[in-house]
Structures are given as C-alpha cells and as structure tokens.
C-alpha positions in Angstrom: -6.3 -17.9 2.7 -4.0 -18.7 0.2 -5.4 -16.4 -3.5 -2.8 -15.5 -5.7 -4.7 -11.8 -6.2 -4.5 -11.0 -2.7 -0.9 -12.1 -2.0 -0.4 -9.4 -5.1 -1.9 -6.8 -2.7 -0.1 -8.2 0.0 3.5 -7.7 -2.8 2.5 -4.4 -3.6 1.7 -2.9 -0.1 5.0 -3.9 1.5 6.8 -2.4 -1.9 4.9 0.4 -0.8 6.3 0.1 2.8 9.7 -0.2 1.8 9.3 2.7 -0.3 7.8 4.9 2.6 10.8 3.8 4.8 13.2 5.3 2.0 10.9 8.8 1.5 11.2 9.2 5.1 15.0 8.6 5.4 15.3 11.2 2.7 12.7 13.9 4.0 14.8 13.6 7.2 18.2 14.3 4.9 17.4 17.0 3.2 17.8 20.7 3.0 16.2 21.9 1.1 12.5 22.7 1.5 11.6 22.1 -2.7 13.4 19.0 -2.2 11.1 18.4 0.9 8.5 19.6 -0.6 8.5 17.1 -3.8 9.2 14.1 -0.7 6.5 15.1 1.0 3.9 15.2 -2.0 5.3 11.6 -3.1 4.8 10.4 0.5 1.2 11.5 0.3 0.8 9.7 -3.1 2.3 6.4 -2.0 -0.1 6.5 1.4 -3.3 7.0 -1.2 -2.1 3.9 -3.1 -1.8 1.9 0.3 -5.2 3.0 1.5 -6.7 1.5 -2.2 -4.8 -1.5 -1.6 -6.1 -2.0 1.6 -9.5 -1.3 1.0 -9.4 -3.7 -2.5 -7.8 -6.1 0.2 -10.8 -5.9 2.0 -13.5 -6.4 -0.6 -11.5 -9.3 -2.1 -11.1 -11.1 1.0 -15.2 -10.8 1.8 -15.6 -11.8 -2.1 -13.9 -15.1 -1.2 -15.1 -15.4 2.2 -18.7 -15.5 0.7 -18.0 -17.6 -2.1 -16.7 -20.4 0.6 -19.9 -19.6 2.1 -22.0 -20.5 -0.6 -20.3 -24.2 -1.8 -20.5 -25.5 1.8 
C-alpha cells in the first residue's frame, strides 16, 4: 500500500531507529551515571514515540484497508 501518510510513519520510525542506535552507542560510552542517566530517560522517550507511531500505523492502515473495502 503505497499512502503518502503512512510512508511518513514509516520516515519517522526508522529516524527513530537510527536515533536509538546512536543513544545506545553513547549509553555504552559513558561514565558517568548523570550522563547515563539523561541517555537513558531520552531512550525511554524516543521508545514512547515509536510505540505511537506504530499504533497510528496500525489504525491508518485498517482506515485504508476498509475504505478499499467499501468502493469494491
């Protein structure tokens, strides 16, 4: 399915991704534990953000799924 919403979501969650893979590389650097801290709390932020992407992911794609439905 090719909507121009959804391969927004699709941008977004693999920025997300990327961004994850960085957090993680950093977490793994660091020393010190306010620095670890402040990684940590941004890795929980950015997984909140990909769990609403998903689930707006989801609703979108049933959205268009049942609008295909209905002009058949």
């Amino acid at each position: 399915m090719n909507d121009p919403y959804l391969n927004d979501l699709k941008n977004e969650f693999r920025k997300y991704s990327s961004e994850l893979k960085i957090l993680r590389k950093n977490l793994v650097k660091s020393n010190s534990s306010e620095e670890q801290s402040r990684i940590i709390k941004k890795i929980d932020s950015i997984a909140k953000n990909m769990e609403k992407n998903q689930k707006q992911s989801v609703r979108v794609t049933k959205s268009r799924l049942k609008e295909k439905r209905k002009t058949k």
